[in-house]
N, C-alpha and C positions, 0 to 999 in steps of 0.2 A: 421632486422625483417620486413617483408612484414607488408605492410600499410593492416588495417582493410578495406575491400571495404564497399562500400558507396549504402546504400539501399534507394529508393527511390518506392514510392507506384504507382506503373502501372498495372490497369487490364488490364488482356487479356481475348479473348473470348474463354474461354477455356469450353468443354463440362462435367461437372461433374453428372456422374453414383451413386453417392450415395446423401442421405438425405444431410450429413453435410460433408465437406472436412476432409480429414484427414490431419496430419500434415503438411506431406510432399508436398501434393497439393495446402496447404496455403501458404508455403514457396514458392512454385513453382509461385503463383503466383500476390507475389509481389517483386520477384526478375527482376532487373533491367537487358533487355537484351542485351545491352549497357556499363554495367560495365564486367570487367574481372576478372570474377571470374576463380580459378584454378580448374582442374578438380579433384584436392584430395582432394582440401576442402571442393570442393562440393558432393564426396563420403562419405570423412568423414560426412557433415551433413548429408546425407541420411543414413548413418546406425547408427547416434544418432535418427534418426528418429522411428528408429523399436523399441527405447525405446517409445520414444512418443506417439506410438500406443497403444504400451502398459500399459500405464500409464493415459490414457485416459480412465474412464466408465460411465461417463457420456449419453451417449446414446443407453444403453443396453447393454455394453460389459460383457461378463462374472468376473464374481470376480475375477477367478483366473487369470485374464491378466492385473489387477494390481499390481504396480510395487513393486517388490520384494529390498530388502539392496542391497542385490548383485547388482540389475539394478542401484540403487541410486550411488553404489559408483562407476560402469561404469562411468557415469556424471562424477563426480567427480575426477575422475584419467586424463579422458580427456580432461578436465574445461580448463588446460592450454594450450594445442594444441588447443583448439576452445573456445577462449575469449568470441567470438562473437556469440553462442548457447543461453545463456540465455536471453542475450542483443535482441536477434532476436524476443524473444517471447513477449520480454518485450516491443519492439518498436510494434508486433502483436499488442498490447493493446490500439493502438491509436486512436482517437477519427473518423479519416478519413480513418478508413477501415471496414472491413464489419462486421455487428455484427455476425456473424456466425465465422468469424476468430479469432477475438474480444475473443468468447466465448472459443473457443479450446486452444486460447491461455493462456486464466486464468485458464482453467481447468489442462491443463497442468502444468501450473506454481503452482499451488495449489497443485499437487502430489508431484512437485519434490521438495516443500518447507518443505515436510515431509522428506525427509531424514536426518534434522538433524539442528543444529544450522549453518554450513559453509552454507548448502544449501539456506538459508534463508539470510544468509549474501552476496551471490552471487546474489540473488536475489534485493536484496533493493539497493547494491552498485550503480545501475543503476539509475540517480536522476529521478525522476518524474513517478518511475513504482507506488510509491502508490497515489501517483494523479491519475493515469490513472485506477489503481483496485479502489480506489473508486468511480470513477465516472460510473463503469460499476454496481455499486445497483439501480443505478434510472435505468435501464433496466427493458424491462417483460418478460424476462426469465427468467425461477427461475433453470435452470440451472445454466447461467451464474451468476446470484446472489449470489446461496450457493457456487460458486467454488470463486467468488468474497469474501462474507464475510469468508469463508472456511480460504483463503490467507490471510486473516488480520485476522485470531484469529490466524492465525499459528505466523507471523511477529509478534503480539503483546505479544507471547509467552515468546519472548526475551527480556527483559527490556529497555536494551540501544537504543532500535527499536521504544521501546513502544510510545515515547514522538512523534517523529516525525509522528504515526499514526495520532496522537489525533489532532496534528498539521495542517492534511490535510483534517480534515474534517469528519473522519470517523466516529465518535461517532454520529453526527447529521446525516448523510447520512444511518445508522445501524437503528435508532430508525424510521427515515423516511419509512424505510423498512418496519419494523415491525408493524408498524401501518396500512399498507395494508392490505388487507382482500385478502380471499384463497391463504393466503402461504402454502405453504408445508409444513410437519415438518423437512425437510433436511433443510431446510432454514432457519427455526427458530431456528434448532437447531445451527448449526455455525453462526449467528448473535448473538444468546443471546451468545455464547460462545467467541465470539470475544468480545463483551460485554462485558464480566464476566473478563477479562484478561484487558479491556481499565480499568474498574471502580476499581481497586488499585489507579491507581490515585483519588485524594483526591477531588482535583478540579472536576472529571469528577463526583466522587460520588456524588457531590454535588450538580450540576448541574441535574443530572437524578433526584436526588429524590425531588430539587421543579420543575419537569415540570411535562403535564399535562401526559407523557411516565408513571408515576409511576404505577395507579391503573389498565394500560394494563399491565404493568409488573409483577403486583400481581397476573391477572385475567390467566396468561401462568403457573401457577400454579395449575390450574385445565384442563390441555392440557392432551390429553391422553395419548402422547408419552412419554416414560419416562427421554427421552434424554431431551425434551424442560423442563419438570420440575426444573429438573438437573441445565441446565443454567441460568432460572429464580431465584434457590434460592441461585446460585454464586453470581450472580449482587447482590441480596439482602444480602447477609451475607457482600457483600463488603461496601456496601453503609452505614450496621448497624456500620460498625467500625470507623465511623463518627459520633459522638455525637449528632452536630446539625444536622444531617437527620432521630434523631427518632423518633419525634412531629411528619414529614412527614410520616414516613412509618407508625407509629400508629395508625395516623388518613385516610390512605388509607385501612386501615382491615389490617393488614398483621399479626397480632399475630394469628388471631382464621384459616386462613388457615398454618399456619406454625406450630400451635399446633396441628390439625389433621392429616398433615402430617408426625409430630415427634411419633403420637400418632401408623401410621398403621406398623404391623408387617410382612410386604411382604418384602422378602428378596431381592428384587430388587430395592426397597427405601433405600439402604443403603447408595447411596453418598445424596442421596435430604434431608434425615432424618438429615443426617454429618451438613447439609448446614443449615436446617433449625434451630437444637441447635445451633449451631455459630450463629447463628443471633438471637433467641430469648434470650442464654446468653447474648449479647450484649444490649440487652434493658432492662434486667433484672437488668443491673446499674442502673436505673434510680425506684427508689421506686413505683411511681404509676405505671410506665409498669410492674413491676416485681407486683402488683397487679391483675394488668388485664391479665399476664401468669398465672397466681396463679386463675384464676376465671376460665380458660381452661383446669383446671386437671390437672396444672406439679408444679411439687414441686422443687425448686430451692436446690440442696444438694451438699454442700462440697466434694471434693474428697480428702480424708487424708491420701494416703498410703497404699499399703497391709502390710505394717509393723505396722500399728495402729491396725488392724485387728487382730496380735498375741495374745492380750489380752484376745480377747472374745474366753471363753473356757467353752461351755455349760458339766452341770454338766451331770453326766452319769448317767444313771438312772433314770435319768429326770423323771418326770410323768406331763403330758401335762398341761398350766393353761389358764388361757385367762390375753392379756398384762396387764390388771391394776390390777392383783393378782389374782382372783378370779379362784379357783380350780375345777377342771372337775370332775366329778364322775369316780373314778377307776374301770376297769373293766377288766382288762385284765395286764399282766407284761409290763412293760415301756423296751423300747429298749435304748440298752447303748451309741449308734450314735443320739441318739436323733431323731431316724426316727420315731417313734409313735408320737411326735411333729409335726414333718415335714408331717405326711399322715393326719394328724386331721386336720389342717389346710389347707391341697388343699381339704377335703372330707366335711368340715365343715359345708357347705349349706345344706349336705342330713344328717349329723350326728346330729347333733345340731338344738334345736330351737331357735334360737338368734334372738336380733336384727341385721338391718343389718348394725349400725357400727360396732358392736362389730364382726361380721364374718367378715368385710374387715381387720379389725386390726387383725384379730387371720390370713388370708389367709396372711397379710405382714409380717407379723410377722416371722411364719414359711416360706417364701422364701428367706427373707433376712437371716436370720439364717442359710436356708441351704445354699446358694452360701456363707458365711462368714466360714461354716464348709468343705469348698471345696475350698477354698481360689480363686472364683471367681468371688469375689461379685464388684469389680470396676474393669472389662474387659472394655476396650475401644475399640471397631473398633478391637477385636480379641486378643489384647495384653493389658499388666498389664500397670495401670500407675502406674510411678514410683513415689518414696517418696521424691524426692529433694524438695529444699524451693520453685521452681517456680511451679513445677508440685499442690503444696501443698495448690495452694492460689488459684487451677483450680474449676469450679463447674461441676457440670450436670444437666440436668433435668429428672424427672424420672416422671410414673402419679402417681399422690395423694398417691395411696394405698402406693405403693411400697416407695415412696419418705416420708412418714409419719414414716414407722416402718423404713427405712433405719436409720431416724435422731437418733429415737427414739435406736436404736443400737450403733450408735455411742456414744448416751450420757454414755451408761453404757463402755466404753473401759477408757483406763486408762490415753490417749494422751491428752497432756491439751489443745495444740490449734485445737486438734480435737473435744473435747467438747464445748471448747467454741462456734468454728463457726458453729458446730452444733447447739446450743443455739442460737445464733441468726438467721440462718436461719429456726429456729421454730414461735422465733418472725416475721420476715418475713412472713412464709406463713399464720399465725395465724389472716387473713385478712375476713375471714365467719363465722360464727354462725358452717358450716358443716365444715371448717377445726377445728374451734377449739375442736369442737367435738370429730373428728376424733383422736385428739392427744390425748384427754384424755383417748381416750377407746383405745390408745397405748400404754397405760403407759407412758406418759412423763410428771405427773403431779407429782407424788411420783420421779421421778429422779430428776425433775429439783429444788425440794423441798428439797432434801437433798444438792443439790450440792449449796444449801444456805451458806451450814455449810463447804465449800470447804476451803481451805487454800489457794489458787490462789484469790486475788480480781479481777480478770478479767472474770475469770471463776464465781464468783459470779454475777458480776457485767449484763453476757449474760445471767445464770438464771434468774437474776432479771426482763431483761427487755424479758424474753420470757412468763414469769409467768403474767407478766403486761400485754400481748399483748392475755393471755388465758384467763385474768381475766375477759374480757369484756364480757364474758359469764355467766352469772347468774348459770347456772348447770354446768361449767367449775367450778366456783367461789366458789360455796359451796365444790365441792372436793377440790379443793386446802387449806379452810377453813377444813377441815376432816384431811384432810394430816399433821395438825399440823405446816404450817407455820407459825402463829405469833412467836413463840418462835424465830426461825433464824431470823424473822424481826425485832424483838425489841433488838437484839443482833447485829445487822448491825446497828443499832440507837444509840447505847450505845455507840459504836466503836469511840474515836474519830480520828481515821484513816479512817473513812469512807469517802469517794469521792462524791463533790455535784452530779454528776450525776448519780451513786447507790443511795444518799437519795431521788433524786427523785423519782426514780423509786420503793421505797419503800412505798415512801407515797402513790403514784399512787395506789399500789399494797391495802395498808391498809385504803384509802381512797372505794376501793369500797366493802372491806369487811366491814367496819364499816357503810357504808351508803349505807340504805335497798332501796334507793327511788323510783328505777325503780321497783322491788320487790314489794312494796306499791303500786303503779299505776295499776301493774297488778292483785293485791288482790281484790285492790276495782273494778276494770269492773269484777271479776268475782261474788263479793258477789252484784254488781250492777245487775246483770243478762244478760251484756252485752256480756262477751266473756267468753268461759273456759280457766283455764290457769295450763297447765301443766307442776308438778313440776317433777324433776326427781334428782335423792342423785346418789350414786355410787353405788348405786345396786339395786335398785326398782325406778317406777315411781309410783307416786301418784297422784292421779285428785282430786284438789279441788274444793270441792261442794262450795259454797259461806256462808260463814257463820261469824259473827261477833269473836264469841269464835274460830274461828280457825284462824282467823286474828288476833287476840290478842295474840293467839299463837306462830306465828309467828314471830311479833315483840318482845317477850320477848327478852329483852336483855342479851344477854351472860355473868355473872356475872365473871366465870372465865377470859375471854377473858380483861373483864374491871378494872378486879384487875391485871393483867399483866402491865398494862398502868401506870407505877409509874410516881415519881417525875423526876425523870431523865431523860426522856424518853417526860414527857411534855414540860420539859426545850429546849427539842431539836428540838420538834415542834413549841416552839417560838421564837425562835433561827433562827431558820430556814425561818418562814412565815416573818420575818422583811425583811429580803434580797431576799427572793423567786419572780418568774415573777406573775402574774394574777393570772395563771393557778395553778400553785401552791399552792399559799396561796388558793383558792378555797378548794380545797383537804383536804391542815392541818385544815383549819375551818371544814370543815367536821367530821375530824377526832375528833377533841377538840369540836363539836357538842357531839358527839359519848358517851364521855368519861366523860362529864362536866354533872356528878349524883352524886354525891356527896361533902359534903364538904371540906373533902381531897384533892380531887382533884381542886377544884375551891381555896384552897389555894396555891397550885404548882402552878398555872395559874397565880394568882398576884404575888407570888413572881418571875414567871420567867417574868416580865411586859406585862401581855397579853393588860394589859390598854392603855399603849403608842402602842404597835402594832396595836390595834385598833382605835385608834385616828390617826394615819398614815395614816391605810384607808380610811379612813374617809376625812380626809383632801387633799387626790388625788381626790376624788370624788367630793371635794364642788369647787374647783378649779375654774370649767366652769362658772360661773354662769349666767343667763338669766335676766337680770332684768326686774322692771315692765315696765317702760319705753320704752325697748327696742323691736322693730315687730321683728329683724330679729336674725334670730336662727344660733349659735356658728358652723362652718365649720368642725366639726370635723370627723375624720378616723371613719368609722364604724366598723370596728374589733373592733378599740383599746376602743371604746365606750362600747362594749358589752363587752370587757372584764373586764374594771371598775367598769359596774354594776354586772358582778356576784361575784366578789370580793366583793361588797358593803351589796348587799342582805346575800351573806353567812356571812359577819360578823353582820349586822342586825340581824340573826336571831341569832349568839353567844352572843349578848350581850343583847337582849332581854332575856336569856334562864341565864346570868348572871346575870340580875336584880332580880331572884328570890334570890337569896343569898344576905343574912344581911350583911354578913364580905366584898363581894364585894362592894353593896350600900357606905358602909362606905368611901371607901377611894377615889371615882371616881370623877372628877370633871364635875358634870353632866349639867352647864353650856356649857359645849367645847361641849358637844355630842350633844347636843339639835341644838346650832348653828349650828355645821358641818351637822346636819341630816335635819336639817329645808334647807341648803343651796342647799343641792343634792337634794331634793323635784324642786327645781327650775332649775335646772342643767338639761342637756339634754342626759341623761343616758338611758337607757330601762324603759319602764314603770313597768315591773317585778320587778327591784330591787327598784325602787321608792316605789313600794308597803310596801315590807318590812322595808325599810328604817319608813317611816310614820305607819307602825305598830309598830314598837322600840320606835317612837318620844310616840306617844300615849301611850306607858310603862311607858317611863321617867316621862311623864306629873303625872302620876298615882302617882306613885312614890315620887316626887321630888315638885310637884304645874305646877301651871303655871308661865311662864316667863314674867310677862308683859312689859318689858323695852323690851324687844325682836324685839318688833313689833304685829300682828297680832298675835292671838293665833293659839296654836299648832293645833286645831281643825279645824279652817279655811284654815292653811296651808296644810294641808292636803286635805282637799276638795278641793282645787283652784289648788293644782300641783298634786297630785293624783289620789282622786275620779275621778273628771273630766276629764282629760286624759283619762281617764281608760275606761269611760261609753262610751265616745264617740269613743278610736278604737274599745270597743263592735259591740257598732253599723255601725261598716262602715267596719271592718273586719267578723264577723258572720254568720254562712252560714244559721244558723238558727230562721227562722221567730221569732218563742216566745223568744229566748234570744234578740234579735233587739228590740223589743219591750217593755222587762222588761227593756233592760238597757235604752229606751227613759222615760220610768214611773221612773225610781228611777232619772235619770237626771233631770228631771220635778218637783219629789220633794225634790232636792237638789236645786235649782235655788229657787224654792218656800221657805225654810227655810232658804237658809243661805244666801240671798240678793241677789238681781236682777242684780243689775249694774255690781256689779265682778266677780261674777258666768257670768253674760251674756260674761262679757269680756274674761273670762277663756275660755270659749268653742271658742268662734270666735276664739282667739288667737292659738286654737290647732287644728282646721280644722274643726269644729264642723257641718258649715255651711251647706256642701255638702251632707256630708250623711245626714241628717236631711231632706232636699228637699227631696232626693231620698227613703227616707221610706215614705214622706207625698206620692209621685207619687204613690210607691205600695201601697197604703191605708192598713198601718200598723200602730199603735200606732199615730191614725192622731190627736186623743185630745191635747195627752201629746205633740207631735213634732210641731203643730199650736201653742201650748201655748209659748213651749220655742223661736221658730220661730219669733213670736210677738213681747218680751221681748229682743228678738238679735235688730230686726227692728227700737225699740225705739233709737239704735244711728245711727248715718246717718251714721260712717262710715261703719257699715257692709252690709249698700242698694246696694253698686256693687257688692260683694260678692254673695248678695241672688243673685240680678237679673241675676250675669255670671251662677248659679248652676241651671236658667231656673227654677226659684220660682213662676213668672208674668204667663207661660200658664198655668202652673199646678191649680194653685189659681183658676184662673178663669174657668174653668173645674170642680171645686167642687160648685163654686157657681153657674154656671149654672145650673149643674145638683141636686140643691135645696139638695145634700146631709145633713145625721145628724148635719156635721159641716161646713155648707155653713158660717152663720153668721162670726165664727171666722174666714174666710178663708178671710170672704172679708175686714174685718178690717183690718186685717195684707197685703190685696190689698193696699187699702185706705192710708196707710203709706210710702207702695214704689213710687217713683217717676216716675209712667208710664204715 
């Protein structure tokens, strides 16, 4: 076999008649005229060259003189007679020839690397051709660029290719591109596409999504061209299949442009829309992103099979209703395809006076029905999904409307893990006030009510926790209450096959039917005349006026509801609140708040030991304790803090509310409760639940005496860790002048009545000092705040305190300016040591 001849780079002065060489003229002239070349092979190259013409459009050539299969596999059939055709173009690419060579030669090479996987393989075989195409992106030709990144999105196609791209640089030399300003969209679009093909690897995703590339890579998402779109949201769906890159991508915006993009119906957004759900699926793992999809319009929904889909078989005859039952006025004969359903619902804005949840649920309602009565209501990208176990576990996203009444369909079919994950992706989307809304005026508050009474505990188990997640709605909350849930929930109680994770979600559920409180807060600003607050039931709304008798009203307690609540049923509440976390037991006190009216009941409670349950709490909470002795205050977690004190307050107010009962008094050992409640007044809880707590202590005392071997009386104690506390983050948290003010006057005669020295000491020890200055500076409550100011002043150790809270200029400013209360201003001067 004849030795390959030996190429070496010599210009000649040769005259060139057009803009750019053509192939053959570049060959021409860096062939060596010194080597002996034969005259066939030098034929042969020149009539591979009339492909290269051809396959060359780069500077205006017409379309059709790009290169056809047929040309491709010309190349290809003659690859082995001329080893040295690709090698030639590939040696063009070297750093020491001309960039206009340079350029025809990648462009060339970039067409022929389309014909196929061998072509691409003949290509790379050559060691150092992809050194040499990426070092032609840092060029300012945006020909030579896009035929550059063009050749490495084509080579990165191939897998076994892919590693050695990444290896030479090219993902940092691609993004280097892109960063440029007036690139083409030819450019942008084969770089982000070579892009899109490097970023499978894991590494690579990883790398792009923490550099600063990311939020341009977002921003090529609002590019005109629909191709650049396209590659931008490859890279991104690649990047999302990386867990740790979706903090990144989240916090560079990428949901709310990938949700308008999923959202528009232009039938040329079909791969970017493909791109966009793959990636906002892929965050939809993660609870709070799948919140903040959910805040965008798209509802996250199971894909269950068109075989799940058999089930549903609307009756004939049908006469049209709205989804949470409510009946249309008949007016005309019902169609037996259910199309008089189906037209009342697209027509339903001009036909009907509705609200407008209830027309989105009546327009979802009727489309999902009708693609479910056409069997094509889960088309993907033109074809059915199918119903195997992996296709089964797949989602979608759909917007709100449609994604509401989808679920809401689902529930009623007969497939149990189609109900289920229906059910929990209701709980899922169930994250507003307007979605939960939305589901009830779809009917899913009467389905998921019933599938209480399911025989699957699984499928209980997602009713439960979707019911939970509507509950948090006050006019959700009253239907679900309408619907007759207690019954299934006090029978999921009773069960002792029931699963701690169903009772919790039980109690959750029965914790906020039973407790009106948020309900209260909004009765009183309206009978305050502060705000109106509108109620609404499942089929009227009603504006209340403010008034006492219709507040009274309201709170009447449901008599039936509380005879439901037996002995067995309490047992299981106290049962439960011994081993429950914080949050929990919160809940069951709520509920045994609720329920503990009479004496019946308050006998079920001692015999199931409500006593020792709350002496447990009690004793988690006196744990910390601060002594007097001690300035510096206990290190403790602030969650875990808060959540001991609301544990503590809810059972304060239960066993306050059991001190009215004779038969409880009797058997309690109200020694322990005094201690443990005097213990938590000193303990560094929330001052809310301290509240409570010293409102209990103050029962007991009533009750029971006082304890004088104790120590200080209960009254004291309460002043020194309560009151005071209390007055004083009045005053230093308050945005309002007269409350600052009233709580300096009652602090003032608190310190006047119940002793100087320890009242004095209570307030210093609890920051008392600062805010105090800073009401005398505003000339607020300056009598009351000079008096107690004085009284801190008499021990020396709170003199650096006043003077760091800048006491000394303010002072002296009141007595220069001979105000009402110069005198006391200057006494309390007089004592500091300036």
């Amino acid at each position: 076999m004849a030795s390959m001849p030996t190429w070496t780079p010599l210009h000649l002065e040769l005259k060139v008649l057009h803009q750019h060489p053509t192939p053959f003229m570049a060959v021409t002239r860096i062939i060596n005229p010194r080597s002996s070349v034969s005259v066939g092979k030098l034929s042969l190259l020149s009539a591979r060259c009339s492909f290269v013409k051809r396959a060359s459009n780069s500077d205006g050539v017409p379309a059709e003189a790009s290169p056809k299969p047929s040309d491709v596999g010309v190349i290809k059939d003659n690859a082995s007679s001329g080893p040295g055709y690709v090698g030639l173009f590939v040696r063009m690419l070297g750093l020491d020839n001309d960039p206009l060579d340079r350029e025809q030669a990648v462009v060339t090479l970039w067409k022929y690397s389309q014909g196929g996987k061998d072509c691409i393989d003949g290509v790379v075989r050559f060691p150092g051709c992809i050194n040499l195409v990426v070092s032609l992106l840092k060029l300012d030709s945006m020909t030579t660029c896009e035929a550059a990144a063009g050749l490495l999105r084509t080579i990165s196609s191939v897998s076994i290719h892919r590693d050695v791209v990444i290896e030479c640089g090219a993902v940092e030399e691609i993004v280097g591109l892109l960063c440029k300003s007036c690139l083409t969209s030819e450019v942008k679009e084969q770089s982000l596409g070579a892009l899109w093909n490097l970023s499978t690897d894991e590494k690579v995703a990883v790398k792009i999504a923490k550099s600063d590339f990311l939020p341009m890579l977002i921003k090529f998402l609002d590019d005109e061209e629909i191709k650049v779109k396209e590659g931008a949201g490859g890279v991104l769906a690649n990047l999302a299949l990386t867990p740790t890159n979706h903090s990144n991508l989240v916090e560079a915006g990428v949901i709310p442009k990938l949700a308008s993009l999923l959202k528009t119906k232009d039938d040329g957004f079909k791969v970017i829309r493909k791109e966009a759900k793959t990636t906002l699926l892929e965050l939809c793992k993660d609870e709070y992103f799948r919140i903040l999809v959910t805040e965008e319009g798209l509802v996250r929904v199971p894909l269950v099979g068109a075989a799940a889909y058999k089930a549903f078989k609307p009756v004939s005859y049908s006469w049209p209703s709205l989804p949470d039952g409510t009946e249309i006025q008949k007016n005309s004969r019902p169609s037996r395809y259910g199309a008089s359903e189906l037209l009342l619902g697209l027509n339903v804005r001009d036909n009907l006076n509705l609200s407008e949840a209830k027309m989105n649920a009546m327009i979802g309602r009727s489309q999902q029905q009708f693609l479910a009565r056409i069997g094509a209501i889960e088309l993907e990208d033109g074809r059915k999904v199918h119903s195997d176990s992996s296709q089964r576990q797949q989602y979608t996203l759909l917007p709100w409307i449609d994604g509401v009444a989808r679920l809401v369909l689902i529930l009623g079919l007969e497939d149990i893990s189609a109900i289920s994950r229906a059910a929990y992706s209701i709980a899922d989307a169930a994250t507003s006030e307007h979605m939960r809304i939305s589901f009830k005026e779809a009917g899913a508050v009467r389905l998921l009510v019933q599938l209480l009474d399911h025989s699957n505990d699984g499928i209980k188990e997602a009713a439960a926790l979707a019911l939970d997640r509507l509950s948090n709605s006050s006019e959700v909350r009253r239907t679900i209450d309408a619907e007759g849930v207690l019954s299934p929930l006090i029978n999921i109680l009773k069960s002792k096959n029931t699963s701690q994770s169903l009772l919790e979600k039980v109690v959750n559920i029965l914790s906020r039917i039973f407790d009106p409180g948020k309900d209260v807060k909004q009765k009183n600003k309206a009978i305050n005349g502060s705000s109106e607050v509108v109620l609404t039931n499942a089929h009227s709304s009603d504006k209340i006026e403010g008034s006492s008798k219709q507040l009274d009203t309201f709170l009447q307690p449901d008599l039936t509801t509380r005879e439901m609540i037996d002995s067995g049923v309490i047992a299981r509440f106290v049962e439960t609140f011994r081993i429950s976390s914080p949050d929990l037991q919160v809940k069951i006190v709520s509920i045994l708040d609720y329920v503990v009216t009479s004496e019946l009941h308050v006998t079920a409670l001692i015999e199931a030991g409500i006593e020792s349950g709350l002496d447990a709490v009690f004793e988690q909470g006196s744990s910390n304790v601060v002594e007097d002795d001690d300035d510096s205050k206990l290190e403790e977690d602030i969650v875990k803090a808060e959540e001991i004190g609301l544990v503590i307050a809810a059972a304060s107010r239960l066993l306050s509310k059991l001190l009215d009962f004779e038969q409880f008094r009797r058997g309690i050992d109200s020694r322990s409760f005094v201690f443990k409640l005097r213990n938590i007044l000193r303990s560094n809880i929330p001052l809310h639940a301290k509240e409570w707590a010293a409102a209990c202590l103050v029962k007991l005392e009533a009750h029971f005496g006082s304890l004088a071997d104790l120590g200080h009386r209960i009254d004291m104690e309460v002043t020194l860790y309560e009151t005071i506390p209390r007055l004083v983050e009045q005053i230093r948290t308050s945005a309002f002048d007269e409350s600052q003010e009233a709580a300096a006057q009652e602090l003032y005669e608190v310190v006047a009545s119940r002793g100087l020295v320890e009242c004095s000491r209570a307030i210093a020890t609890c920051g008392g000092i600062f805010p105090l200055v800073k009401l005398i500076d505003e000339g607020h409550a300056l009598e009351a705040s000079l008096a107690i100011l004085y009284n801190l002043s008499m021990d020396s150790e709170n003199h650096p305190a006043i003077i760091a809270a800048g006491a000394v200029p303010i002072l002296k400013r009141i007595v220069l300016t001979k105000g009402p209360q110069w005198t006391r201003a200057l006494h309390l001067l007089r004592t500091l040591p300036t």
